[in-house]
C-alpha positions as CSV (number, residue, x, y, z in Angstrom):
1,X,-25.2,28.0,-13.8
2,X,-22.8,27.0,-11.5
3,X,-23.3,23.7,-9.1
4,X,-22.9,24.6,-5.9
5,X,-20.8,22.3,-3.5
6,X,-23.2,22.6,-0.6
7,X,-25.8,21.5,-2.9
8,X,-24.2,18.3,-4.3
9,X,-23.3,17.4,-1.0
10,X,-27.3,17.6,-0.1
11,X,-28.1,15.5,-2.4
12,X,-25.8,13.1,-1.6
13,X,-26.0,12.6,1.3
14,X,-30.2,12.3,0.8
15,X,-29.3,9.5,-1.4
16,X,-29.5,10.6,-4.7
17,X,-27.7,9.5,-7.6
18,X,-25.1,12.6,-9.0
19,X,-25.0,13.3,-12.8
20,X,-21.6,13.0,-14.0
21,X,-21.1,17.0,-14.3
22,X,-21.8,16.8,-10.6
23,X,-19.1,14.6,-9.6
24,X,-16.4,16.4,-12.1
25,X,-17.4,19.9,-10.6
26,X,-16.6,18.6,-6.6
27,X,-13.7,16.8,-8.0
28,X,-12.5,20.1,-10.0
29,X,-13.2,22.2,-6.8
30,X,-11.0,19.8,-4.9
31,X,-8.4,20.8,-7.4
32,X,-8.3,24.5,-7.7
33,X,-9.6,24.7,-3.8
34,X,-12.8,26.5,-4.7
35,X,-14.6,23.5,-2.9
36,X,-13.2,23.8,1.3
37,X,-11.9,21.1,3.5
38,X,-14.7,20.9,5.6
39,X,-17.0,20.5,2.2
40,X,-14.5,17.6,0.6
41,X,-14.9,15.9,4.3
42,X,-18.4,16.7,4.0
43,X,-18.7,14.9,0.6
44,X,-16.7,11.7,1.7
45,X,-19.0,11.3,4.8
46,X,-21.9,11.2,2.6
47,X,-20.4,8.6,0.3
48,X,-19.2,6.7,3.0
49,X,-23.3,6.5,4.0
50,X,-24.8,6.8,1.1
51,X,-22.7,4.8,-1.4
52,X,-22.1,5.5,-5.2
53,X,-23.9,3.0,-8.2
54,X,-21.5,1.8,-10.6
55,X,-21.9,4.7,-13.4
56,X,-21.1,7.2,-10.5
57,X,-17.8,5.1,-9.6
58,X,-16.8,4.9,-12.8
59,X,-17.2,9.2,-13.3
60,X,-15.9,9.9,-10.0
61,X,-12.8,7.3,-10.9
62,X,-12.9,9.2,-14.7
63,X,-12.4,12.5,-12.9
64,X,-9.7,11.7,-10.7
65,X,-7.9,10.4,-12.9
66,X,-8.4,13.0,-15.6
67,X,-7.8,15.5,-12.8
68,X,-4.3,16.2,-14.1
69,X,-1.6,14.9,-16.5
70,X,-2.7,11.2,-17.8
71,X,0.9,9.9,-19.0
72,X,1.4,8.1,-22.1
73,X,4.2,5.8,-22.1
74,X,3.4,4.5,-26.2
75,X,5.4,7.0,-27.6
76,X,8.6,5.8,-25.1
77,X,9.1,2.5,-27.4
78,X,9.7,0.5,-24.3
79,X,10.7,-3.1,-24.8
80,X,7.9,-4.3,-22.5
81,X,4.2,-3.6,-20.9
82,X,4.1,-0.9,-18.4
83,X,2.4,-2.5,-15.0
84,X,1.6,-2.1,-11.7
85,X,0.5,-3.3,-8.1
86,X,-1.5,-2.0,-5.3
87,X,-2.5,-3.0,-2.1
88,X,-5.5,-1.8,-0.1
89,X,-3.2,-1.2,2.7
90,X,-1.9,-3.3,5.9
91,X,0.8,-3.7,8.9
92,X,4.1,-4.7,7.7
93,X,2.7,-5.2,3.8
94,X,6.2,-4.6,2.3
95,X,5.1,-6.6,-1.1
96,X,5.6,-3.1,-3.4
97,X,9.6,-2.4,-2.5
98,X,9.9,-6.3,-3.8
99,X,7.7,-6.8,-6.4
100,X,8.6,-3.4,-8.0
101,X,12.5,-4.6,-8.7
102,X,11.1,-8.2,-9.8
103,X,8.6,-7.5,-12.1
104,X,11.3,-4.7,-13.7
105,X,13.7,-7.8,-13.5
106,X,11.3,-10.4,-16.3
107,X,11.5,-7.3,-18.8
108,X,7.9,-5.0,-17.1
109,X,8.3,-1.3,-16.4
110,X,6.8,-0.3,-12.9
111,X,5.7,3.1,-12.8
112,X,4.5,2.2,-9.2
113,X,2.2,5.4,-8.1
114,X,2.0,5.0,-4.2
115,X,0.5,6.4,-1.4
116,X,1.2,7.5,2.4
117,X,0.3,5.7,5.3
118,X,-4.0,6.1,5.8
119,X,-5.3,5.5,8.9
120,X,-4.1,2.1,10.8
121,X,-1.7,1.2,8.0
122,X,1.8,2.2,6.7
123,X,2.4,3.7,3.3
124,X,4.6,2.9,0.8
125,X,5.7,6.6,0.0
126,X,6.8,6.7,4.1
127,X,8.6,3.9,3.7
128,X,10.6,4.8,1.1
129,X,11.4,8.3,2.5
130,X,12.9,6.5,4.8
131,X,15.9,6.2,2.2
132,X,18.3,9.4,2.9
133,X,17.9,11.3,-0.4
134,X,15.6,9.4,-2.5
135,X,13.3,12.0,-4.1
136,X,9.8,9.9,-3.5
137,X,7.8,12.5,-5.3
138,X,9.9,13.5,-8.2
139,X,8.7,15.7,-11.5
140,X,7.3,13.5,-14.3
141,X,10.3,13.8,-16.8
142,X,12.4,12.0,-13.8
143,X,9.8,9.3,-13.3
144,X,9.8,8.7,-16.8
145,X,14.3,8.5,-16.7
146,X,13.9,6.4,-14.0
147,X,11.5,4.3,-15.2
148,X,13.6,3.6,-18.7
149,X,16.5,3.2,-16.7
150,X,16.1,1.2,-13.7
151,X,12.6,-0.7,-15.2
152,X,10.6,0.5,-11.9
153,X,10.3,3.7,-9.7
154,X,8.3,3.7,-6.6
155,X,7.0,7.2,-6.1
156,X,4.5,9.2,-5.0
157,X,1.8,10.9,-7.4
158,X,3.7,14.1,-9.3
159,X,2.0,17.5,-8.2
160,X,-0.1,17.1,-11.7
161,X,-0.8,13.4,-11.5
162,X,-4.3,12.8,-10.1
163,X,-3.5,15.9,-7.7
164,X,-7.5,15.6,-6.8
165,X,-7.0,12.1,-5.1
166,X,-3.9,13.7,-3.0
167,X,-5.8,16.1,-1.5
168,X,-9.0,13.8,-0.8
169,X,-6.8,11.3,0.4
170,X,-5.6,13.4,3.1
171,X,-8.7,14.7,4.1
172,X,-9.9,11.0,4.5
173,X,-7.2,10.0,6.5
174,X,-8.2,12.1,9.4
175,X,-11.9,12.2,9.3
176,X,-13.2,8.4,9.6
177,X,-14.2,8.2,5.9
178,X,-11.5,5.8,4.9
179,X,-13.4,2.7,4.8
180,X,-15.7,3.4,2.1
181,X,-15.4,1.1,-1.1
182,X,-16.6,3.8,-3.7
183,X,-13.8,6.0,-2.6
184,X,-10.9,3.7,-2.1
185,X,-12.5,2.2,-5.6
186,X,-11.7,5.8,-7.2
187,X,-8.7,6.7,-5.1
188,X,-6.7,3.6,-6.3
189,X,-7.6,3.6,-10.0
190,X,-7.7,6.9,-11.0
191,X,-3.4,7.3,-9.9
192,X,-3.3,4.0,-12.0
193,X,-5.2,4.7,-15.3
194,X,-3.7,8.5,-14.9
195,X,-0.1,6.5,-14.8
196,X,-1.1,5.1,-18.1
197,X,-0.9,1.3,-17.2
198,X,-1.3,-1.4,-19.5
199,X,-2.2,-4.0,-16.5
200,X,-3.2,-4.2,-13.3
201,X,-2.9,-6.9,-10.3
202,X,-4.4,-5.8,-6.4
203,X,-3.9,-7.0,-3.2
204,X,-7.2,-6.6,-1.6
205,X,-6.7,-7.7,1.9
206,X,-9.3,-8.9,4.9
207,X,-8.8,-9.7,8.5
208,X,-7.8,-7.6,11.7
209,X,-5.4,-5.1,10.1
210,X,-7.5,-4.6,6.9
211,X,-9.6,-1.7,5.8
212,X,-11.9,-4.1,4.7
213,X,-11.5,-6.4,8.1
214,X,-14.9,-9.0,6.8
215,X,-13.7,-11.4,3.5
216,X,-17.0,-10.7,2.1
217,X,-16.7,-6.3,2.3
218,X,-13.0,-7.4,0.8
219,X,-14.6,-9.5,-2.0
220,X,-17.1,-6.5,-2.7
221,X,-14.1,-4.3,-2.8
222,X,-12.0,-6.1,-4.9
223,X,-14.7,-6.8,-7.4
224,X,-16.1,-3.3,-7.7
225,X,-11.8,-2.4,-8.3
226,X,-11.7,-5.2,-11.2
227,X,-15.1,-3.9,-13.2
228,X,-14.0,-0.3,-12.6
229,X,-10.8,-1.1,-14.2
230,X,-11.4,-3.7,-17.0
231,X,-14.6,-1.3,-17.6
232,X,-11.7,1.9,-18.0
233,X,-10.0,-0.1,-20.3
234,X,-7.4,-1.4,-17.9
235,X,-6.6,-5.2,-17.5
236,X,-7.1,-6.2,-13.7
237,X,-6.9,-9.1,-11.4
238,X,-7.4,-9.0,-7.9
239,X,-6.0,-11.8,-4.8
240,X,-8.0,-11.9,-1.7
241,X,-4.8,-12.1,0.9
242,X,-5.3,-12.7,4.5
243,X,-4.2,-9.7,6.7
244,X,-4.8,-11.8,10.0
245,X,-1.4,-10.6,11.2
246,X,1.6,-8.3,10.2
247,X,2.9,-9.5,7.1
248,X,6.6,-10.3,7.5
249,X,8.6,-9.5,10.9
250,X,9.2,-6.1,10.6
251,X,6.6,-3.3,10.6
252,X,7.0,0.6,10.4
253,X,9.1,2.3,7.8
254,X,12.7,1.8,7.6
255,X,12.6,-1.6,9.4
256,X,10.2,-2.7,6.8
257,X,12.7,-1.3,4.0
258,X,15.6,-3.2,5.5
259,X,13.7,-6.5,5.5
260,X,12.9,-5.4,1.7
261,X,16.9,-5.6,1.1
262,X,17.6,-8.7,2.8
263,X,14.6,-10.5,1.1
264,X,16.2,-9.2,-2.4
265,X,19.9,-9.9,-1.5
266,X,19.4,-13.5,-0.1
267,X,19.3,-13.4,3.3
268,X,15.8,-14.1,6.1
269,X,12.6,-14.9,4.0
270,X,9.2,-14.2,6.0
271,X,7.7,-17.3,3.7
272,X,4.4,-15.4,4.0
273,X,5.8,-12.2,3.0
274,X,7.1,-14.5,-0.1
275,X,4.5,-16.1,-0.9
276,X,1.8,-13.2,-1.2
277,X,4.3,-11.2,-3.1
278,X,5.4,-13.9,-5.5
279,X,2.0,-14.9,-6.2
280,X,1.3,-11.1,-6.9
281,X,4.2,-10.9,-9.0
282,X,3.3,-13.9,-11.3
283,X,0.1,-12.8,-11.6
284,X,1.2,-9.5,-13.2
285,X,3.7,-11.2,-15.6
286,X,0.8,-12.5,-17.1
287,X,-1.6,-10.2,-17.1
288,X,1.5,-8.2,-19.1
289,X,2.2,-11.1,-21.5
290,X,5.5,-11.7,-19.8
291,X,4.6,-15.8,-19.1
292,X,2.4,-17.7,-20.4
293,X,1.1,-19.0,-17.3
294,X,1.4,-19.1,-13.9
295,X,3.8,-21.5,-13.0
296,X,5.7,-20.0,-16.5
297,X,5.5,-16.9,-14.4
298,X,6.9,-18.6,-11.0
299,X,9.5,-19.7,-12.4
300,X,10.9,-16.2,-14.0
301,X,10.0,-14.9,-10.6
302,X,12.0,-17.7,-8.7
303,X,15.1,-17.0,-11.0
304,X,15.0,-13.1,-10.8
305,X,15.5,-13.2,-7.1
306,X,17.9,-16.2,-6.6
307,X,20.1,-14.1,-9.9
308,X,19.8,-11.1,-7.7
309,X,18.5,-9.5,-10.8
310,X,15.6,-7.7,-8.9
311,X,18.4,-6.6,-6.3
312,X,20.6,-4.9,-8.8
313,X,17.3,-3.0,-10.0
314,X,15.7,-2.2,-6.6
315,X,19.5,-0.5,-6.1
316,X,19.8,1.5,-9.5
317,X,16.1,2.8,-8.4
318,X,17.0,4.1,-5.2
319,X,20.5,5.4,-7.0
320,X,18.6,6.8,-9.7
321,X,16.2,8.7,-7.6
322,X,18.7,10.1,-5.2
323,X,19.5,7.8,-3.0
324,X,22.8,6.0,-1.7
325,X,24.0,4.3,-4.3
326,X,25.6,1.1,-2.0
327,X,22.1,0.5,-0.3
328,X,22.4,-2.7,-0.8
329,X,25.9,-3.2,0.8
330,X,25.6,0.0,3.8
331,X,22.8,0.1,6.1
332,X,21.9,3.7,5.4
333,X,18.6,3.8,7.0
334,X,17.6,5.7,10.4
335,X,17.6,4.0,13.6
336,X,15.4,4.6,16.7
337,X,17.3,5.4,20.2
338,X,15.3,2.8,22.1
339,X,15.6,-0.6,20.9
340,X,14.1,-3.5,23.3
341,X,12.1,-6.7,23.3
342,X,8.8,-7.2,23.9
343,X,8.6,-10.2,26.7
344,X,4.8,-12.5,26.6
345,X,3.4,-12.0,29.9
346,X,3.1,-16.0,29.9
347,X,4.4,-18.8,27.7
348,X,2.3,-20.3,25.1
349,X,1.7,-20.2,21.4
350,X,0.5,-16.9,19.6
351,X,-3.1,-17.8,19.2
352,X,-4.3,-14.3,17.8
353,X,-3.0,-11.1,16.4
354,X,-5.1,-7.9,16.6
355,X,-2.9,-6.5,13.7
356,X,-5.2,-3.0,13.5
357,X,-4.1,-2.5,17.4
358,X,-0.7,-3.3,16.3
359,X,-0.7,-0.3,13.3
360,X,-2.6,2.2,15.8
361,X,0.0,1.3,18.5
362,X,2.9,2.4,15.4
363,X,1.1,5.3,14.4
364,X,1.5,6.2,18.4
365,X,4.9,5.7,18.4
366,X,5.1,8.3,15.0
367,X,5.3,5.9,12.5
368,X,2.1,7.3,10.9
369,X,-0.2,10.0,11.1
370,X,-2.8,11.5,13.3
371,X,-3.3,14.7,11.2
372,X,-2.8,15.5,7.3
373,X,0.2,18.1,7.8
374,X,2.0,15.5,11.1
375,X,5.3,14.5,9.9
376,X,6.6,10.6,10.1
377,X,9.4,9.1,12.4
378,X,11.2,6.2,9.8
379,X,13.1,5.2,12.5
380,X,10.1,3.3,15.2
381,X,8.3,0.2,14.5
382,X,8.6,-3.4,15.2
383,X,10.8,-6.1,14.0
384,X,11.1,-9.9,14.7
385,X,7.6,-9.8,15.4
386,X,6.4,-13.5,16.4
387,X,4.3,-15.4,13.9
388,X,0.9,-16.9,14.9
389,X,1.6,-20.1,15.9
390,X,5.2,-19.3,17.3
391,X,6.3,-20.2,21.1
392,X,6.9,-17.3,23.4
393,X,7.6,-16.4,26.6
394,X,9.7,-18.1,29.3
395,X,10.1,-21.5,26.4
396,X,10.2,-19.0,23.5
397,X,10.9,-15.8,21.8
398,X,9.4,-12.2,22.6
399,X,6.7,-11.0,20.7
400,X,8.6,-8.5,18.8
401,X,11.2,-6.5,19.5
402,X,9.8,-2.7,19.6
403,X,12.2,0.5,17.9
404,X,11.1,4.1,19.9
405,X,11.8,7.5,19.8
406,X,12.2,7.6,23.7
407,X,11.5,5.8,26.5
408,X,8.1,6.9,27.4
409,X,6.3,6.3,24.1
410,X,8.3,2.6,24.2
411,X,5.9,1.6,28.0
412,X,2.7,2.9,26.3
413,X,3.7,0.9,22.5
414,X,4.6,-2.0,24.4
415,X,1.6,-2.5,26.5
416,X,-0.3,-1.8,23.7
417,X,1.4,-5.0,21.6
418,X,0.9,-7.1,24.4
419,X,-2.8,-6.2,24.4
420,X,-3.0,-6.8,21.2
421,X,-1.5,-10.1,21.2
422,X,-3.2,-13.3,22.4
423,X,-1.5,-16.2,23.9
424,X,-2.7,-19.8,24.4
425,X,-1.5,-23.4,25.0
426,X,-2.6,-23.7,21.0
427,X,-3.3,-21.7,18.0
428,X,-6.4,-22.3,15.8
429,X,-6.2,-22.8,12.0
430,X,-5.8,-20.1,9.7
431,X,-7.4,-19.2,6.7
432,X,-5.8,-19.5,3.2
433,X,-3.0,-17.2,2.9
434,X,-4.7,-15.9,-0.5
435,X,-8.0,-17.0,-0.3
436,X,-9.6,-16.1,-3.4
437,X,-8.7,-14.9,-7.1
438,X,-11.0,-12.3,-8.6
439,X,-10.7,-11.1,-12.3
């Protein structure tokens, strides 16, 4: 007998616990669109209430991930362990486009599966579609060139790689069901055990730009991502990372790619933008038997950037997927017509940083989306965007300097920042930059 969506969704939402067969049959009918939009939206809003136990999180996760292709990288003979990263998603987070080339750099393969930009935040996959030509969603027998070749490829899912998560994930987006831990729990491992991963390392961030804005929903979050994955068979660790304020100085899409480049080819280093990523990285080079310990790992991190090492592999990725191949020596990335700063109304410190204002003001100017099927303008965002702590006005800098389509959508962004930035005679203390390590 069949299971009826409408009827798993009742349940559900009344708080029961689904049977396994339940869950693969909505996730199957996400797949070969016998369940509806309205129904998937439906579904999520009743997690998002309701919740999932831990057997259900591991099934749904299960049938994501078994959804499509599951790829096996054993029988490629590669030199070294096939690993990844993920963040659960914030303004001006540019820690995959680095890490990526680094990690490929100490002898790890990246098969980095990414995502567009959800809600408030920016996506990976926009950012590097920013690239002219790069082919961010390319068939699986490229992915697996690219990945031999280069050491890393940061891509989008393939159209048979977890293709239930890419079509609950957009329905998610637009429909206030984002912030639900079962669901980014499932959406996040199922593209990494269907990428066939050997280990594991998340960003799980807290603050005003996060998801998860409270440290203790983050902690939940990150926890509930480690068991799901050391549970699948798939070595995890998780860092707490504070998301307090846009990581680095540039956020959108292609500004955030060209601080990328000048991070990897020597020049301006954001030394929070460093530190989060490096400490990411050398987590994963353990985890992947690539150092024996953490400073071990530091050090091969350290050396891989200063070489420009993770350079020369962040440029035969983008060659090898389609892109320019002088990236790193030709600015080939779009630029917005309107290009002005973004004046303090008084002079002061930056005391406070509403950095979710900051990603809905982007998402405005079209650097994200308000609808599944909107398209993404790589050229707007922010860049030199004032640290907390940092003088501005009259005896300082601006608070950013705002890229926009035109000059209307520039007034609204630009009041927006400024609303979303606060301004004192002092700035408080922050919390720890990483602020906890869960595994």
């Amino acid at each position: 007998m069949a299971l009826l969506p409408q009827e798993i969704i009742r349940r559900k939402r009344d708080g029961a616990v689904l049977a396994d067969a339940e869950i693969e049959a909505m996730v199957r009918g996400a797949v070969d669109a016998s369940v509806t939009d309205a129904q998937i939206a439906a579904f999520a809003m009743a997690v998002f209430f309701r919740g999932m136990t831990m057997p259900e999180r591991v099934a749904f996760t299960r049938a994501m991930a078994r959804s499509g292709r599951v790829l096996n990288w054993s029988a490629a003979n590669l030199p070294g362990p096939v690993l990844d990263k993920h963040s659960t998603g914030g303004i001006g987070d540019k820690t995959s486009l680095i890490l990526a080339p680094i990690v490929a750099a100490c002898g790890g393969f990246v098969p980095m599966i990414s995502g567009r930009g959800l809600g408030h935040t920016g996506g990976t996959l926009d950012k590097m579609d920013s690239i002219p030509g790069y082919v961010s969603q390319p068939e699986t027998d490229v992915l697996d060139r690219v990945v031999r070749s280069a050491g890393c490829a940061v891509v989008g899912a393939t159209r048979d790689i977890a293709p239930a998560d890419r079509r609950i994930y957009a329905i998610r987006d637009t429909t206030g069901t984002v912030e639900s831990i079962d669901l980014i729990t499932a959406s996040i491992l199922s593209k990494k055990m269907a990428a066939g991963l050997g280990g594991l390392v998340m960003d799980v961030k807290f603050g005003t730009g996060a998801f998860m804005s409270d440290i203790d929903d983050a902690r939940a979050l990150a926890r509930s991502i480690v068991d799901v994955a050391n549970g699948g068979g798939l070595p995890a660790v998780a860092l707490l990372t504070d998301m307090n304020q846009p990581l680095g100085r540039s956020a959108g899409n292609a500004v955030e790619v060209r601080e990328s480049i000048d991070l990897l080819t020597g020049g301006p280093k954001d030394e929070r933008l460093w530190e989060v990523t490096a400490r990411l990285t050398a987590e994963l080079l353990v985890i992947g038997g690539l150092a024996a310990d953490a400073e071990a790992a530091r050090v091969k991190v350290e050396h891989a950037l200063a070489s420009g090492a993770a350079a020369e592999r962040f440029a035969r990725m983008v060659r090898d997927l389609g892109g320019p191949a002088d990236i790193l020596e030709k600015d080939h990335l779009p630029a917005a017509p309107v290009v002005r700063p973004i004046a303090a109304e008084q002079s002061g410190v930056v005391a406070a940083v509403d950095a979710r204002a900051i990603g809905v003001a982007i998402v405005a100017l079209g650097g994200g989306r308000t609808r599944p099927e909107d398209g993404v303008d790589h050229a707007v965002g922010l860049t030199e965007i004032a640290a907390i702590g940092e003088a501005v006005g009259a005896k300082g800098r601006p608070l950013a300097l705002l890229h926009a389509r035109d000059e209307a959508s520039a007034a609204a962004a630009e009041a927006a920042i400024r609303a979303a930035v606060t301004v004192a005679d002092t700035a408080p203390a922050q919390p720890a930059l990483v602020a906890e390590r869960i595994a």
